[in-house]
mmCIF file of the protein (N, C-alpha, C, O) and its ligand, coordinates in Angstrom:
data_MODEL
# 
_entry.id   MODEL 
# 
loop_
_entity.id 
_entity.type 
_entity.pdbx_number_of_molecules 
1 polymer     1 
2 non-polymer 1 
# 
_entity_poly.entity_id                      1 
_entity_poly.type                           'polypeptide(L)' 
_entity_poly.nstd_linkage                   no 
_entity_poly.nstd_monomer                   no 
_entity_poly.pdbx_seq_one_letter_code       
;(UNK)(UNK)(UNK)(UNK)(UNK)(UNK)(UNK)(UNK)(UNK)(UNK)(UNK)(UNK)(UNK)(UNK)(UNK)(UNK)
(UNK)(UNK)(UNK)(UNK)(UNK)(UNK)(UNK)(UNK)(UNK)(UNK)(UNK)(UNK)(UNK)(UNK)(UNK)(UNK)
(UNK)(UNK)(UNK)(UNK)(UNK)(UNK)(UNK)(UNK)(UNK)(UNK)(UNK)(UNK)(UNK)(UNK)(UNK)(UNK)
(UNK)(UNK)(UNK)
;
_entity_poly.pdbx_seq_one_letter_code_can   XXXXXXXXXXXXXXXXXXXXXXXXXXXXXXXXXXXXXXXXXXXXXXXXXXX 
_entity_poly.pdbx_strand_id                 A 
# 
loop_
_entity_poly_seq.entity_id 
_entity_poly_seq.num 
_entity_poly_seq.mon_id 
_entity_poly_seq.hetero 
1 1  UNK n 
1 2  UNK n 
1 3  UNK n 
1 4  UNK n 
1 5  UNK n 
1 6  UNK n 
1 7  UNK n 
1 8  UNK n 
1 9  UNK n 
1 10 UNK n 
1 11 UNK n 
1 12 UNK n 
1 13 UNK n 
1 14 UNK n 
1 15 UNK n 
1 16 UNK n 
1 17 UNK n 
1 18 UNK n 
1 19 UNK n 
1 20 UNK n 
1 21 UNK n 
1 22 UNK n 
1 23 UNK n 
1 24 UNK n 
1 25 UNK n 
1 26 UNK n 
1 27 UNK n 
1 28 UNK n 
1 29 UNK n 
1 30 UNK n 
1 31 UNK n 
1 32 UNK n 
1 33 UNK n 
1 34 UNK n 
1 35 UNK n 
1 36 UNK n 
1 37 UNK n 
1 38 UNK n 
1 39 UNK n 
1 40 UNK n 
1 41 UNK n 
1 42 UNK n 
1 43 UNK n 
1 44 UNK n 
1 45 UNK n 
1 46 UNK n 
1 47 UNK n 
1 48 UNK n 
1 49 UNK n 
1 50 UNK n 
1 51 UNK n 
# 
loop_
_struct_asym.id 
_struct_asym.entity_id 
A 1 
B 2 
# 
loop_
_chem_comp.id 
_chem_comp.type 
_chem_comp.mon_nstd_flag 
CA  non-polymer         . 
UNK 'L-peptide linking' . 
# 
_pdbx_entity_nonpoly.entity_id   2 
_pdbx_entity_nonpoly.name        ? 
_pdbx_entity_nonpoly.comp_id     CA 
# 
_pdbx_nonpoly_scheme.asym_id         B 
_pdbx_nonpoly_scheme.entity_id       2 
_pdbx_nonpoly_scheme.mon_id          CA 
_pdbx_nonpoly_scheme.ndb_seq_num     1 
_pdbx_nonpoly_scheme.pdb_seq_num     101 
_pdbx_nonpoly_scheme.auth_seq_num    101 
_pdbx_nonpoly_scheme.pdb_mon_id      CA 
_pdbx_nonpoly_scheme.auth_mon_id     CA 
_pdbx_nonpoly_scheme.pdb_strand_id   A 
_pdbx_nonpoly_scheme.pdb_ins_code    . 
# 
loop_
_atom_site.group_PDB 
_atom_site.id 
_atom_site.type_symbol 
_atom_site.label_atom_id 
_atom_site.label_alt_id 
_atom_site.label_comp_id 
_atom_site.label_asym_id 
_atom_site.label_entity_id 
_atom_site.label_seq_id 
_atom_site.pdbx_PDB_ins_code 
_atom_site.Cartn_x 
_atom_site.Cartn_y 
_atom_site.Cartn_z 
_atom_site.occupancy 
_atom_site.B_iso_or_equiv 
_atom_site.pdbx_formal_charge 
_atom_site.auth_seq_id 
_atom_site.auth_comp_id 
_atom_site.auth_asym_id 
_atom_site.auth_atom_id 
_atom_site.pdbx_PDB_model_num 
ATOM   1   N  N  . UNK A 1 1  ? -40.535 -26.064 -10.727 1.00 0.00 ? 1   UNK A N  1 
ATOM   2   C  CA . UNK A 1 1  ? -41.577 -25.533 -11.603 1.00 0.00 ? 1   UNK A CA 1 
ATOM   3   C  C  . UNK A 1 1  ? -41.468 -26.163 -12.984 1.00 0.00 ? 1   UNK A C  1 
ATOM   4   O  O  . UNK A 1 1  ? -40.406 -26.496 -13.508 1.00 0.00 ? 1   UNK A O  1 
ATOM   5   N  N  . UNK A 1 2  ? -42.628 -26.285 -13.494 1.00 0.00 ? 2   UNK A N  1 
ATOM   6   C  CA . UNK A 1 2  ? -42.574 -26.811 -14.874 1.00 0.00 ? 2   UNK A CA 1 
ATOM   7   C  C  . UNK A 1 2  ? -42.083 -26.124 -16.413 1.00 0.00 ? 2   UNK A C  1 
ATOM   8   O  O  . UNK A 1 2  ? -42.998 -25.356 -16.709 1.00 0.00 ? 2   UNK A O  1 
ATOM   9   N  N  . UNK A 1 3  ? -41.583 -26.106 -16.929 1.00 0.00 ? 3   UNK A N  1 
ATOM   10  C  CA . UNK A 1 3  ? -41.230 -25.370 -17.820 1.00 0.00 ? 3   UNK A CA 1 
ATOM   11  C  C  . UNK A 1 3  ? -41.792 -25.391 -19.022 1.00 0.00 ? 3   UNK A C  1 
ATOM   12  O  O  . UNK A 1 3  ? -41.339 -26.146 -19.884 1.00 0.00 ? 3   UNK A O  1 
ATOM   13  N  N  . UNK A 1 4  ? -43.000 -24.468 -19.307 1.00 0.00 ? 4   UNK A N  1 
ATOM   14  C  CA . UNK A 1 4  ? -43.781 -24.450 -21.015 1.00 0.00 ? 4   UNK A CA 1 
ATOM   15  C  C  . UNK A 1 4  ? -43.004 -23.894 -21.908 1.00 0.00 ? 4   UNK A C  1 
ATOM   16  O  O  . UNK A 1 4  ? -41.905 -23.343 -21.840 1.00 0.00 ? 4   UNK A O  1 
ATOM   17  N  N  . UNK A 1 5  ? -43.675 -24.100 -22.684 1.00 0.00 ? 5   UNK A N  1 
ATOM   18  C  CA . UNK A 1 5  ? -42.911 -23.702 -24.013 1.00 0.00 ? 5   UNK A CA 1 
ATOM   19  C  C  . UNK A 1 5  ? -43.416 -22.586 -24.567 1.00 0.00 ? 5   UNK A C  1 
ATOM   20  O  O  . UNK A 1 5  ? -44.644 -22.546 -24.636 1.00 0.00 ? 5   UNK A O  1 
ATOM   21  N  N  . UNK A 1 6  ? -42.569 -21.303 -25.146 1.00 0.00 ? 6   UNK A N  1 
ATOM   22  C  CA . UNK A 1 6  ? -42.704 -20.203 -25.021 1.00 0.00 ? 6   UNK A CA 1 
ATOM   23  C  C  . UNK A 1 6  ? -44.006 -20.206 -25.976 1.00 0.00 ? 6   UNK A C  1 
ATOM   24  O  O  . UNK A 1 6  ? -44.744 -19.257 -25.712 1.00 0.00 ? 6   UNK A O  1 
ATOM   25  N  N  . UNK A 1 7  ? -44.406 -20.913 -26.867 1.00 0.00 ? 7   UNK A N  1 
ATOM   26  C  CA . UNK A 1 7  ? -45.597 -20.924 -27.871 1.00 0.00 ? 7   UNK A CA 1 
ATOM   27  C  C  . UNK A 1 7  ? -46.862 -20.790 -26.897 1.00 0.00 ? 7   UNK A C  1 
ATOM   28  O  O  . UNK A 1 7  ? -47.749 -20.077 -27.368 1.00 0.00 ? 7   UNK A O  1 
ATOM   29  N  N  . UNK A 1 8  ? -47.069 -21.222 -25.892 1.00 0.00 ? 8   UNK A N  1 
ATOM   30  C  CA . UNK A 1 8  ? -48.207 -21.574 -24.746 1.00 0.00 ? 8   UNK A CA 1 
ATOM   31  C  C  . UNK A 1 8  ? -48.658 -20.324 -23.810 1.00 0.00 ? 8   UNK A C  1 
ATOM   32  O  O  . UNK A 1 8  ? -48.608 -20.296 -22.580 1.00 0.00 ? 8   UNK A O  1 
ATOM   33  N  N  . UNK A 1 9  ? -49.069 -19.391 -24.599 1.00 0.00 ? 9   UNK A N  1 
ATOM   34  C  CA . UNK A 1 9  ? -49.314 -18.272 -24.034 1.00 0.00 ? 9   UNK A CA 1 
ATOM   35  C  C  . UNK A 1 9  ? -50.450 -18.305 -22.461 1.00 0.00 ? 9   UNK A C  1 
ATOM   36  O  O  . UNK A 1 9  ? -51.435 -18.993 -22.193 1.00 0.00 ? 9   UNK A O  1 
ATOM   37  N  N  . UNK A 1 10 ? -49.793 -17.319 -21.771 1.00 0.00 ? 10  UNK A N  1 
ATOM   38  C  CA . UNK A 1 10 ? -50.968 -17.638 -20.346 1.00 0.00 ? 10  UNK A CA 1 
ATOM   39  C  C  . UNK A 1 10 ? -51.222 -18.971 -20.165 1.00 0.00 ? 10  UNK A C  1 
ATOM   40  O  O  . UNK A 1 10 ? -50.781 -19.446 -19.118 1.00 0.00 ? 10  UNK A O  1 
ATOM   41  N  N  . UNK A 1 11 ? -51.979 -19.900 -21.109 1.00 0.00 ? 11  UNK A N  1 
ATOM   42  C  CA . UNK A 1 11 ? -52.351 -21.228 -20.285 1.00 0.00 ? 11  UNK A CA 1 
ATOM   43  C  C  . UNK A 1 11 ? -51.739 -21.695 -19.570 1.00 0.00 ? 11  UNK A C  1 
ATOM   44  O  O  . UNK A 1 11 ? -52.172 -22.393 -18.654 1.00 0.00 ? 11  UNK A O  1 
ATOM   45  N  N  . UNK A 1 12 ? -50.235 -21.376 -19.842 1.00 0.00 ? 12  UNK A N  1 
ATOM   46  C  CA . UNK A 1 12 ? -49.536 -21.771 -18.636 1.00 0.00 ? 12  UNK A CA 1 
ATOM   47  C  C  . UNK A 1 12 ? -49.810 -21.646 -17.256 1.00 0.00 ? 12  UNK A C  1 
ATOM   48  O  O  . UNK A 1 12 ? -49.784 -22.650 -16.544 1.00 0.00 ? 12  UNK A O  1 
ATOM   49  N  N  . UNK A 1 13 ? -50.114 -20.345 -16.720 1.00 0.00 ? 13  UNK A N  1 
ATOM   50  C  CA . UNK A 1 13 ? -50.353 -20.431 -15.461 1.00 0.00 ? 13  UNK A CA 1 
ATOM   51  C  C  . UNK A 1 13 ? -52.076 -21.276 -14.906 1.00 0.00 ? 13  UNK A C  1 
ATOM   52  O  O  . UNK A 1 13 ? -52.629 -21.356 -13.809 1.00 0.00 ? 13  UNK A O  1 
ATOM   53  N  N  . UNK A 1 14 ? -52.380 -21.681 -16.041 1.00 0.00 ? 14  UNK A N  1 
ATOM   54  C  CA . UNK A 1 14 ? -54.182 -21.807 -15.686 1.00 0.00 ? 14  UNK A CA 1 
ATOM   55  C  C  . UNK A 1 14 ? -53.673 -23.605 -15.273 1.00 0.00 ? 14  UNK A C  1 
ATOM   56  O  O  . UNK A 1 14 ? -54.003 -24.212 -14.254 1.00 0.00 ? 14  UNK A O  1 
ATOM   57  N  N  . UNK A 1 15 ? -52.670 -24.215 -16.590 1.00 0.00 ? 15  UNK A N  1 
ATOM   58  C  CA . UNK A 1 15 ? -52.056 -25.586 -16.408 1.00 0.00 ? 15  UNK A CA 1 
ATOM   59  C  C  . UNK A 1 15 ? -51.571 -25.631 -15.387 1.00 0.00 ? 15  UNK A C  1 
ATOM   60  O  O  . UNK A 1 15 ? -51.725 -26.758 -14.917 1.00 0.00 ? 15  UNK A O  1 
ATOM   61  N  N  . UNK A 1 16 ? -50.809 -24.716 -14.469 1.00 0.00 ? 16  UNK A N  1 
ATOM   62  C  CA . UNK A 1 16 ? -50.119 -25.347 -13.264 1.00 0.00 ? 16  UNK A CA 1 
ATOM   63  C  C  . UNK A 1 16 ? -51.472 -24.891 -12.377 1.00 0.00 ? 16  UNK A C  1 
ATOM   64  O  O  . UNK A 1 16 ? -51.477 -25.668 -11.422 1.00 0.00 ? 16  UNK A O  1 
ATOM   65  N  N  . UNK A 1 17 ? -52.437 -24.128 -12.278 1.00 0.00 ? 17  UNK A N  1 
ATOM   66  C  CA . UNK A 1 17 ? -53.292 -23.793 -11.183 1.00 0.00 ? 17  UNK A CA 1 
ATOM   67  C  C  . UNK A 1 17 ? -53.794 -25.104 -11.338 1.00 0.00 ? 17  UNK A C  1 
ATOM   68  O  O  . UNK A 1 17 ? -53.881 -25.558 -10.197 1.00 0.00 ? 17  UNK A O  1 
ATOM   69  N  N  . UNK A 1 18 ? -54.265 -26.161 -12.366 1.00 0.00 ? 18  UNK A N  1 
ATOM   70  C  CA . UNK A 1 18 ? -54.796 -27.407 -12.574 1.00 0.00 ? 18  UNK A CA 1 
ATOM   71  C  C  . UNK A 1 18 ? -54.140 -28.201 -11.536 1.00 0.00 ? 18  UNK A C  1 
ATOM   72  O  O  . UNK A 1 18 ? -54.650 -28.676 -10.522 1.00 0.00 ? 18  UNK A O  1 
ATOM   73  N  N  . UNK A 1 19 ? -52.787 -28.283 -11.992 1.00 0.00 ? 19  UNK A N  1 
ATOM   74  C  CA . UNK A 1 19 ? -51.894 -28.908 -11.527 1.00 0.00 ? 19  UNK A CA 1 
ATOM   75  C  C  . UNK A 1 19 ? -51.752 -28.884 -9.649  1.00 0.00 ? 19  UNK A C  1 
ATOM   76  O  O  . UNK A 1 19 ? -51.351 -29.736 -8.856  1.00 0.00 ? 19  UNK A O  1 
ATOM   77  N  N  . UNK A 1 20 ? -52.238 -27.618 -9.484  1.00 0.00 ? 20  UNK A N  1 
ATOM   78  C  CA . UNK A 1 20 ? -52.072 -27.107 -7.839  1.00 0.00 ? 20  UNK A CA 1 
ATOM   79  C  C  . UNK A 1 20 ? -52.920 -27.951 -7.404  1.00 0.00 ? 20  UNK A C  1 
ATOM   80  O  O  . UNK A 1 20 ? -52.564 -28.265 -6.268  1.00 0.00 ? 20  UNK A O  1 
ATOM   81  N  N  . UNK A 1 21 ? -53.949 -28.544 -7.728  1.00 0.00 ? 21  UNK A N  1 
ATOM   82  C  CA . UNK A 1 21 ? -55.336 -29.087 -7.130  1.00 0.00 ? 21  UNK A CA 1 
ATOM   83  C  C  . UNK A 1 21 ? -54.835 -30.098 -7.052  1.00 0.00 ? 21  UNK A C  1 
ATOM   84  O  O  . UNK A 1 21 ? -55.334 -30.533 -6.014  1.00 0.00 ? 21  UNK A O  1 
ATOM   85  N  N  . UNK A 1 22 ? -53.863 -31.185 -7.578  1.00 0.00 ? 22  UNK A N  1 
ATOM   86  C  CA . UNK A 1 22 ? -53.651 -32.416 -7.498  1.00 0.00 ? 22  UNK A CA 1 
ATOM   87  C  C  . UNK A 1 22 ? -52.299 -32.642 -6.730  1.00 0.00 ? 22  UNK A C  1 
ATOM   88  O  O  . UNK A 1 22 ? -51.492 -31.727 -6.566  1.00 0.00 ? 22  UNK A O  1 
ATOM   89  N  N  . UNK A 1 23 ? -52.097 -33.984 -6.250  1.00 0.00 ? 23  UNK A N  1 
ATOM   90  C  CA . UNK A 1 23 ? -51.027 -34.352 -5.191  1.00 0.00 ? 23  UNK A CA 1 
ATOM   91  C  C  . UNK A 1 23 ? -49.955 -35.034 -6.408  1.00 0.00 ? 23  UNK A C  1 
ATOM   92  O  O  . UNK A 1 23 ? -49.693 -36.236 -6.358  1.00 0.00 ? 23  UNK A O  1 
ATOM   93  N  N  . UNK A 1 24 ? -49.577 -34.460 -7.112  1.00 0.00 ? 24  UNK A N  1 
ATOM   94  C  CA . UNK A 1 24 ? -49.327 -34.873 -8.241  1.00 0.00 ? 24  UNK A CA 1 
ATOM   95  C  C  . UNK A 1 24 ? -47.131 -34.799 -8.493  1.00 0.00 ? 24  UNK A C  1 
ATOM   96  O  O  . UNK A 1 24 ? -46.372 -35.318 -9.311  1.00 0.00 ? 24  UNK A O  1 
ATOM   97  N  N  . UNK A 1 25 ? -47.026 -34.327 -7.879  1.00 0.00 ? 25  UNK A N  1 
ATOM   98  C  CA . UNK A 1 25 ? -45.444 -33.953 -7.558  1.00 0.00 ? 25  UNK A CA 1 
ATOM   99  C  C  . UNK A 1 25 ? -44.628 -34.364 -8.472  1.00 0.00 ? 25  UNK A C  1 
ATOM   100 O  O  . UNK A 1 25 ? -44.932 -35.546 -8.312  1.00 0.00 ? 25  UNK A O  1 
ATOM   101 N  N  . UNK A 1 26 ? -43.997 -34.397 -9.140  1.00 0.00 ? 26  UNK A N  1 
ATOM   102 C  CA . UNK A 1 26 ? -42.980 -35.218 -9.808  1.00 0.00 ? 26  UNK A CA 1 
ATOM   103 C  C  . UNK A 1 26 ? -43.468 -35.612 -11.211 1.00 0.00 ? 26  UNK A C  1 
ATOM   104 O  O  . UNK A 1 26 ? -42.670 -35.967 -12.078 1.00 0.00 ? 26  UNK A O  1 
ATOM   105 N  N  . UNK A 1 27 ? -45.337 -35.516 -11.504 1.00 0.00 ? 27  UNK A N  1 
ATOM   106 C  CA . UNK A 1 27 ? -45.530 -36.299 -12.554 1.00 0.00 ? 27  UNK A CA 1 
ATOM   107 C  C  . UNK A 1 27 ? -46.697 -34.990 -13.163 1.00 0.00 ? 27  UNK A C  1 
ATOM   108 O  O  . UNK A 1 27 ? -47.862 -35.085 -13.549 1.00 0.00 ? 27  UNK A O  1 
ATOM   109 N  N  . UNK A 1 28 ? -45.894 -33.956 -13.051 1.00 0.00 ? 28  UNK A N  1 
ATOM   110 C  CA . UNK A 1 28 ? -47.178 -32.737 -13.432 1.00 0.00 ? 28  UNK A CA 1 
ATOM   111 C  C  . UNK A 1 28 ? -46.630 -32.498 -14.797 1.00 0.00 ? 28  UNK A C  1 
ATOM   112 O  O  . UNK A 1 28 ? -47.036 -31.358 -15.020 1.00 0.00 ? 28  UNK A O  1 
ATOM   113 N  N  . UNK A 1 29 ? -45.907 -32.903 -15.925 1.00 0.00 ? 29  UNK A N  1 
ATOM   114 C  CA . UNK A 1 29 ? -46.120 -32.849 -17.656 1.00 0.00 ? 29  UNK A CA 1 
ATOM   115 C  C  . UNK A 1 29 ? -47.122 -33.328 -17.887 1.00 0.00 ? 29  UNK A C  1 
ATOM   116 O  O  . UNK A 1 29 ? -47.784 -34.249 -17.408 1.00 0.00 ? 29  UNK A O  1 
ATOM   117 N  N  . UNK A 1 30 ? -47.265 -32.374 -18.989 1.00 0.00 ? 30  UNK A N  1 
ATOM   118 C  CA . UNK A 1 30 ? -48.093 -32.720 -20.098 1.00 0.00 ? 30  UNK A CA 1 
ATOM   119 C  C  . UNK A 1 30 ? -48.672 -34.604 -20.510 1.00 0.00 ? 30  UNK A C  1 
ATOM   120 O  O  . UNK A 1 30 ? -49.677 -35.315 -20.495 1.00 0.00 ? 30  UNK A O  1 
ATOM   121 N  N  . UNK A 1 31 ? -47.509 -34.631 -20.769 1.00 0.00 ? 31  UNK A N  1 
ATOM   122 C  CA . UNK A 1 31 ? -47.006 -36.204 -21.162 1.00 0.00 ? 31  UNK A CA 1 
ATOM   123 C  C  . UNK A 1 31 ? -47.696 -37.095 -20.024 1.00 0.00 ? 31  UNK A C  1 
ATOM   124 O  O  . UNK A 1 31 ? -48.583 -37.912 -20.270 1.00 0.00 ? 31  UNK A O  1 
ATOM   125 N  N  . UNK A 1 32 ? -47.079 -36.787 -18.492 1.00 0.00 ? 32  UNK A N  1 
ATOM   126 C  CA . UNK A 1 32 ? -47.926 -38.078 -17.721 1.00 0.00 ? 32  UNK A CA 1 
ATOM   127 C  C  . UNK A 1 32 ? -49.030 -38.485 -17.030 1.00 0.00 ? 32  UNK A C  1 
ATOM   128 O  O  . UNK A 1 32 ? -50.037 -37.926 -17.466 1.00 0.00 ? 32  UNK A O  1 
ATOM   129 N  N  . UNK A 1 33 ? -49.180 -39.008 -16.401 1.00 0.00 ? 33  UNK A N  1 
ATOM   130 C  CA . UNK A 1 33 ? -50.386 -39.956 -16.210 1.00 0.00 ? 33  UNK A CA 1 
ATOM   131 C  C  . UNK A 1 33 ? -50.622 -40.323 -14.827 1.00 0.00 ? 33  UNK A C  1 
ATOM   132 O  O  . UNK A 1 33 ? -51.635 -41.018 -14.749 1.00 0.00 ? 33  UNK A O  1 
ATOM   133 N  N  . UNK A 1 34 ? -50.175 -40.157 -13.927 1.00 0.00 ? 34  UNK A N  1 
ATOM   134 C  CA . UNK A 1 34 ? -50.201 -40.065 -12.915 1.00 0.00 ? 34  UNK A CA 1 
ATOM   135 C  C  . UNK A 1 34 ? -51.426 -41.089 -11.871 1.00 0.00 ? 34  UNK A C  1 
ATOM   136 O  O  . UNK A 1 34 ? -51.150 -41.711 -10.845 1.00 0.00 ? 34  UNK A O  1 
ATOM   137 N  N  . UNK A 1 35 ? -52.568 -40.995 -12.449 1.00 0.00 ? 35  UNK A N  1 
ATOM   138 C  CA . UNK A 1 35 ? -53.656 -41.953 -12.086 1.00 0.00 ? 35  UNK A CA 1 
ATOM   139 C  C  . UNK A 1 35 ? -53.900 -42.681 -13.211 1.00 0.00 ? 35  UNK A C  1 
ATOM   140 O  O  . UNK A 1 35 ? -55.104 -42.920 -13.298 1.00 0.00 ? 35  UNK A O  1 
ATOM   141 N  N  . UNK A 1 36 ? -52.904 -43.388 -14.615 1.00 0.00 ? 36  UNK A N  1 
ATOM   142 C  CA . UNK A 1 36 ? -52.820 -44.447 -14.797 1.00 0.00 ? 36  UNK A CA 1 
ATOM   143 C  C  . UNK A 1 36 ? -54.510 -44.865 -15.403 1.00 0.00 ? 36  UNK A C  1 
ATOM   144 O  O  . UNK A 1 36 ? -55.161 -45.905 -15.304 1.00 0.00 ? 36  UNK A O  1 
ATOM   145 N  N  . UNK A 1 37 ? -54.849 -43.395 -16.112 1.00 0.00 ? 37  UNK A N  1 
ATOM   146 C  CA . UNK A 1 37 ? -56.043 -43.632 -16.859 1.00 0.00 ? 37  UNK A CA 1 
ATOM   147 C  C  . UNK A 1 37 ? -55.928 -43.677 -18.289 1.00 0.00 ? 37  UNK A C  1 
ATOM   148 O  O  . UNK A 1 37 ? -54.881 -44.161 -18.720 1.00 0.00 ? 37  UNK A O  1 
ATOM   149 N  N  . UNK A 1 38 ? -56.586 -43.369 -18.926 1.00 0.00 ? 38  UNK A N  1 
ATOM   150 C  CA . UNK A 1 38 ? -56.561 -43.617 -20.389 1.00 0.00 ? 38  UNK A CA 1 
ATOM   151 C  C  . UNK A 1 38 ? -56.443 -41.889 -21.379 1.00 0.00 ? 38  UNK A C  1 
ATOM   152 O  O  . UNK A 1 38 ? -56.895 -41.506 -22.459 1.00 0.00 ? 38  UNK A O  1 
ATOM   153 N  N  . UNK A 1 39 ? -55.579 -41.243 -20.276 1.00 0.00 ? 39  UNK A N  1 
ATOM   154 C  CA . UNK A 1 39 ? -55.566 -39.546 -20.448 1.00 0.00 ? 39  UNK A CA 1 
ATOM   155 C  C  . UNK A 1 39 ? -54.237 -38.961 -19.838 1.00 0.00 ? 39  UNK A C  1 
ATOM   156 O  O  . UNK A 1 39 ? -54.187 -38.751 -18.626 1.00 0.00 ? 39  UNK A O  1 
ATOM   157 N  N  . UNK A 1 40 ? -53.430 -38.762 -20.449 1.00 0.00 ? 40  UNK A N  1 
ATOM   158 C  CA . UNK A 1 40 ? -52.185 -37.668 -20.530 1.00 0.00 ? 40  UNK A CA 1 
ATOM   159 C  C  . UNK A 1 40 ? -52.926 -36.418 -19.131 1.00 0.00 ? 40  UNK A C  1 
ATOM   160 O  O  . UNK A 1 40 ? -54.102 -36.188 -18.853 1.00 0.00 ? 40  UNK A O  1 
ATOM   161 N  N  . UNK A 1 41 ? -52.192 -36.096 -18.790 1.00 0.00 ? 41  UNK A N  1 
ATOM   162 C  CA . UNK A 1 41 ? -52.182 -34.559 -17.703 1.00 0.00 ? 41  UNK A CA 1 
ATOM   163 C  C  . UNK A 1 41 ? -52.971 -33.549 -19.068 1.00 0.00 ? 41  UNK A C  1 
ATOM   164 O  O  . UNK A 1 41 ? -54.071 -33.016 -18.927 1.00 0.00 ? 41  UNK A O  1 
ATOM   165 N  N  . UNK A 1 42 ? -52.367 -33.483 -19.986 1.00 0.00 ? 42  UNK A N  1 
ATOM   166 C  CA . UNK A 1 42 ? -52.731 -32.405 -20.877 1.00 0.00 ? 42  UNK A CA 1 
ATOM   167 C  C  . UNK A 1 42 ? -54.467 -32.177 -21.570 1.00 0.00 ? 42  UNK A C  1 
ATOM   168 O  O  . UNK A 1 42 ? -55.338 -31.321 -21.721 1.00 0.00 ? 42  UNK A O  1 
ATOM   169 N  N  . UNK A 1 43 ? -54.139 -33.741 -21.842 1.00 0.00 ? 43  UNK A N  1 
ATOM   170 C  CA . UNK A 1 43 ? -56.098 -33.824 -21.736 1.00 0.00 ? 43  UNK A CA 1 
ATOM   171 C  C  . UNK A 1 43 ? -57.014 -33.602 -20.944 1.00 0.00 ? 43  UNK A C  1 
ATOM   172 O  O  . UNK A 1 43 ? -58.017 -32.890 -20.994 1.00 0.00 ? 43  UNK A O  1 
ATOM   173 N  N  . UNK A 1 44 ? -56.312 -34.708 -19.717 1.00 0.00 ? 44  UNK A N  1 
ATOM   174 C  CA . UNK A 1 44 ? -57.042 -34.508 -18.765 1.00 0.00 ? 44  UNK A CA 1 
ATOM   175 C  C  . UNK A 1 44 ? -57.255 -32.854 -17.880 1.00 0.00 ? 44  UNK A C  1 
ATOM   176 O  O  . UNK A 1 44 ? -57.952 -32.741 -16.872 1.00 0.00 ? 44  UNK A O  1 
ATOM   177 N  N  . UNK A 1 45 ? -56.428 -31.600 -18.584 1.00 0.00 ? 45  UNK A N  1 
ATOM   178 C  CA . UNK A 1 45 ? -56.483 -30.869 -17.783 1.00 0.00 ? 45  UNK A CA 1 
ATOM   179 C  C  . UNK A 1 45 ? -57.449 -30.157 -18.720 1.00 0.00 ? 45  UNK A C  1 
ATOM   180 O  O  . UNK A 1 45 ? -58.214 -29.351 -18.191 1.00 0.00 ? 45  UNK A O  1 
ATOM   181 N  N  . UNK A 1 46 ? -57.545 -30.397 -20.444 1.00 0.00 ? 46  UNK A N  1 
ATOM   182 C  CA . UNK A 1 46 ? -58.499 -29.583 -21.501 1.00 0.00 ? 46  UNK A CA 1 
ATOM   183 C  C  . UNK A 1 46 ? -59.889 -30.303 -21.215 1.00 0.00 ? 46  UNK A C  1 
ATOM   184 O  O  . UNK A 1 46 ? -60.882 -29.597 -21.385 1.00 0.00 ? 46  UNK A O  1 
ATOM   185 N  N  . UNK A 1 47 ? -60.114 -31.788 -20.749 1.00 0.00 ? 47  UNK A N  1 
ATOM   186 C  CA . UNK A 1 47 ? -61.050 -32.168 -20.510 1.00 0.00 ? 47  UNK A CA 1 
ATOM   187 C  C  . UNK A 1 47 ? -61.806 -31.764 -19.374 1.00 0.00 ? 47  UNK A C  1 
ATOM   188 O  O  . UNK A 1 47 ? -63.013 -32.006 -19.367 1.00 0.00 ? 47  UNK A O  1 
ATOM   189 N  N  . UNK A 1 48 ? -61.233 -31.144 -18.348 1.00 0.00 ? 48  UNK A N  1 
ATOM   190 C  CA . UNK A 1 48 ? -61.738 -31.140 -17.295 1.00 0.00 ? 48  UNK A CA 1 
ATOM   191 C  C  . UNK A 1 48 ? -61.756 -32.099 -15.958 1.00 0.00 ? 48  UNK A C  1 
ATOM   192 O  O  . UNK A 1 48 ? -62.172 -31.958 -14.808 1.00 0.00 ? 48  UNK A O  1 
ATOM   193 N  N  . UNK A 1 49 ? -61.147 -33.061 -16.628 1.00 0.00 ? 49  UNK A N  1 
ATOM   194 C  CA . UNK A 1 49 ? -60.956 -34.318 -15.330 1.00 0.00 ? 49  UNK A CA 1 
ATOM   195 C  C  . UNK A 1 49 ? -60.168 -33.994 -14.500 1.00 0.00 ? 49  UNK A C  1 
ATOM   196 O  O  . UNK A 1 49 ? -59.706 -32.863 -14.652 1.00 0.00 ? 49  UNK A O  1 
ATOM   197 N  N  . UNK A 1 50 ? -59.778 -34.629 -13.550 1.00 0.00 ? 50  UNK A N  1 
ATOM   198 C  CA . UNK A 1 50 ? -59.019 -35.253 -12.570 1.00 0.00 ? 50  UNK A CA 1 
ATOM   199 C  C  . UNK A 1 50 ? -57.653 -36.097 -12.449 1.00 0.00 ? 50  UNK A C  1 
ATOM   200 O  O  . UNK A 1 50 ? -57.772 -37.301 -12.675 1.00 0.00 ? 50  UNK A O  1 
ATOM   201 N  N  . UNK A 1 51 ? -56.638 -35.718 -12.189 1.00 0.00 ? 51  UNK A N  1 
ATOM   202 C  CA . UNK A 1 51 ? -55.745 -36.039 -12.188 1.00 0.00 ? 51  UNK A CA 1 
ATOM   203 C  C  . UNK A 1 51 ? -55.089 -37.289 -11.542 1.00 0.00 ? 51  UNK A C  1 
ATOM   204 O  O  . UNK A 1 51 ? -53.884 -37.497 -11.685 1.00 0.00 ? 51  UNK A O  1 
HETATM 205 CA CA . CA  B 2 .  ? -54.741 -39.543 -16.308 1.00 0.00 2 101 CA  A CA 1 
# 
């Protein structure tokens, strides 16, 4: 499981439900990139995209 930071109220669980939708294993922070687009996990999860 990923570990947020206690500042990140609830979104946490909405970030990993994001996270559930994608085959993403190993590369579900904030920080990565996983499909190697021009968008962090974290954007891409406030933007609405795709992982
Ligand atoms: Ca991306």
């Amino acid at each position: 499981m990923p570990v947020y930071p206690a500042s990140f109220p609830r979104g946490g669980a909405l970030y990993a439900d994001w996270v559930a939708g994608y085959d993403i294993a190993g590369e579900e922070g904030f920080a990565e990139n996983p499909d190697n687009d021009a968008f962090d996990n974290l954007a891409e999860y406030g933007l609405g995209g795709a992982a």
